[in-house]
C-alpha positions as CSV (number, residue, x, y, z in Angstrom):
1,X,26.8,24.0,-67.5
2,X,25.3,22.4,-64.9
3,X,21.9,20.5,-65.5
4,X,18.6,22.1,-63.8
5,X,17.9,19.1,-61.2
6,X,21.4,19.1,-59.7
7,X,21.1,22.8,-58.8
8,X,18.8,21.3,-56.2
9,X,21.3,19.3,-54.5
10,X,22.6,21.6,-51.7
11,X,18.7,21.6,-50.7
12,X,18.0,17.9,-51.0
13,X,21.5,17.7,-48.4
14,X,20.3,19.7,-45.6
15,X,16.9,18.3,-45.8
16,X,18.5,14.8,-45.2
17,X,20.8,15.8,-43.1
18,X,18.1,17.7,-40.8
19,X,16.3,14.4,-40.8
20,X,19.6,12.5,-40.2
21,X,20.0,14.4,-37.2
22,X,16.8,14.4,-36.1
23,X,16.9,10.5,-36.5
24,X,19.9,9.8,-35.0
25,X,18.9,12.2,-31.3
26,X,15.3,10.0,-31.2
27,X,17.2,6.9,-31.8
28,X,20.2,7.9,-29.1
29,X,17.7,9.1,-26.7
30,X,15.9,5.8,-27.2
31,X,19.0,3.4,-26.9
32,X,21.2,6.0,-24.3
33,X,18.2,6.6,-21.8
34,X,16.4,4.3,-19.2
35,X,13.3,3.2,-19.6
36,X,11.5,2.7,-16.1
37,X,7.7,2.5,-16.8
38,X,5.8,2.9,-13.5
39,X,2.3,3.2,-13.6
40,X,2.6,6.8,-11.9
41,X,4.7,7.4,-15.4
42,X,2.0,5.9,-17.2
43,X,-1.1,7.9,-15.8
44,X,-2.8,11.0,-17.6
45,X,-0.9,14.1,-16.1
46,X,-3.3,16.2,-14.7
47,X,-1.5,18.6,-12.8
48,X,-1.0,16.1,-9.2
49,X,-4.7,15.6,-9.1
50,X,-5.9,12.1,-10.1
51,X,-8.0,12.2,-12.8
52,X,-11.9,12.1,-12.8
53,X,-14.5,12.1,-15.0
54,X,-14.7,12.6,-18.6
55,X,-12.1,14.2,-20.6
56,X,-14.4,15.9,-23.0
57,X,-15.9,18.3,-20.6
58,X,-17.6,21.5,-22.6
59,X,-16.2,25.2,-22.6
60,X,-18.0,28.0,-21.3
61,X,-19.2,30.1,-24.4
62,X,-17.0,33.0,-22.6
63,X,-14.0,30.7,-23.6
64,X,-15.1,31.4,-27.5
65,X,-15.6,34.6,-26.8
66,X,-12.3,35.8,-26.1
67,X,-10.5,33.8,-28.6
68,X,-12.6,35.9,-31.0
69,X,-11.9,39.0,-29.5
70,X,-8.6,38.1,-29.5
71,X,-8.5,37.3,-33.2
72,X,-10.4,40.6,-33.7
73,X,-7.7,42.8,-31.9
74,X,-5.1,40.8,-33.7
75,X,-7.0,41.9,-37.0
76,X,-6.8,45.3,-35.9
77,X,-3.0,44.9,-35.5
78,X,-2.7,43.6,-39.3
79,X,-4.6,46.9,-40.4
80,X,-3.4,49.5,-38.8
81,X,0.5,48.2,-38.8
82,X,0.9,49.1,-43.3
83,X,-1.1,52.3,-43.0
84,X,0.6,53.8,-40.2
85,X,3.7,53.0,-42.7
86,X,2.4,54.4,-45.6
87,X,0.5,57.4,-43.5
88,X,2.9,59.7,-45.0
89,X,2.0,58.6,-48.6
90,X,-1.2,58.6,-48.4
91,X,-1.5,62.2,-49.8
92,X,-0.3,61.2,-52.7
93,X,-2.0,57.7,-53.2
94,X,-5.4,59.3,-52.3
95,X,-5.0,63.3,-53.6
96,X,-6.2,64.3,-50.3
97,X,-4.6,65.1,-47.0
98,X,-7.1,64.1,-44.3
99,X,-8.8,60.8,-46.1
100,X,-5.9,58.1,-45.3
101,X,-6.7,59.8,-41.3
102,X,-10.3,60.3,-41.5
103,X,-10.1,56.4,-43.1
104,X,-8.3,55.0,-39.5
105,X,-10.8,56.9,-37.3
106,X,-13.7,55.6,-38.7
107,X,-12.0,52.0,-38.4
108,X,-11.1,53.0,-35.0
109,X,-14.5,53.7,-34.0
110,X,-16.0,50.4,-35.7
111,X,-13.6,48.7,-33.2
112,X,-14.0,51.1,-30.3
113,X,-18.0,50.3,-30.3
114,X,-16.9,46.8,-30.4
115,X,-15.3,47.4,-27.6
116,X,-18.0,49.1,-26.2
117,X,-21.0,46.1,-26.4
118,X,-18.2,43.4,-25.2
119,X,-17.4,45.5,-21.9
120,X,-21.1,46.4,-21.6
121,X,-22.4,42.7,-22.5
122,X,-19.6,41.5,-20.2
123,X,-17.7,39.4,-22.0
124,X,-14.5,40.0,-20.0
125,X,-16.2,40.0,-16.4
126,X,-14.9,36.4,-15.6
127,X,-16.6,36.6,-11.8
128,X,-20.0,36.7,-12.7
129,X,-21.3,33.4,-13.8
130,X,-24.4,33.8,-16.6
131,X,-25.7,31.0,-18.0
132,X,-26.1,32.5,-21.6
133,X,-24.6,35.2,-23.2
């Protein structure tokens, strides 16, 4: 019988050799490739434009905005992804027929007013420019 630890071997292997390989493609790409620093290499890419002013510039609040909305619709996706699986089950989990849809709708219509006070706020409307939100 083989002792507990070594049964660990074959994943203690490809974990060094992943970092084996990993090592040795840095270190060839270090030793194989030229090395010509210009100070056009050296400069901040920004695109072909040069640089100015401060890097730590702020965000419109329109920025934050979407990334929540985003995160919300991506929330949405998690939800309705296992009960649109399960929809047919739901009868039997929940002893009614229309709960598991009535359930979704109600959901849907949280998000859909959502929707609603973003579009009407206007949150996506990039061309307007308002100073707060």
């Amino acid at each position: 019988m083989i002792p507990y630890h070594w049964q660990y071997l074959p994943l203690l292997m490809q974990i060094v050799v992943a970092f084996g390989m990993g090592a040795s493609m840095v270190a060839g790409s270090y030793f194989i490739g030229r090395h010509r620093n210009t100070s056009v290499k050296l400069s901040a890419y920004e695109c072909g434009i040069t640089p100015v002013g401060d890097a730590r510039g702020r965000f419109s609040v329109r920025f934050y905005m979407v990334a929540m909305l985003f995160i919300l619709f991506d929330v949405e996706a998690v939800f309705m992804m296992p009960w649109a699986v399960i929809y047919r089950q739901l009868p039997q989990i929940t002893g009614s027929k229309l709960f598991g849809f009535w359930e979704m709708i109600v959901y849907l219509g949280f998000v859909a007013v959502g929707l609603f006070y973003i579009v009407r706020k206007g949150i996506l409307d990039w061309s307007l420019d308002k100073a707060d939100l």
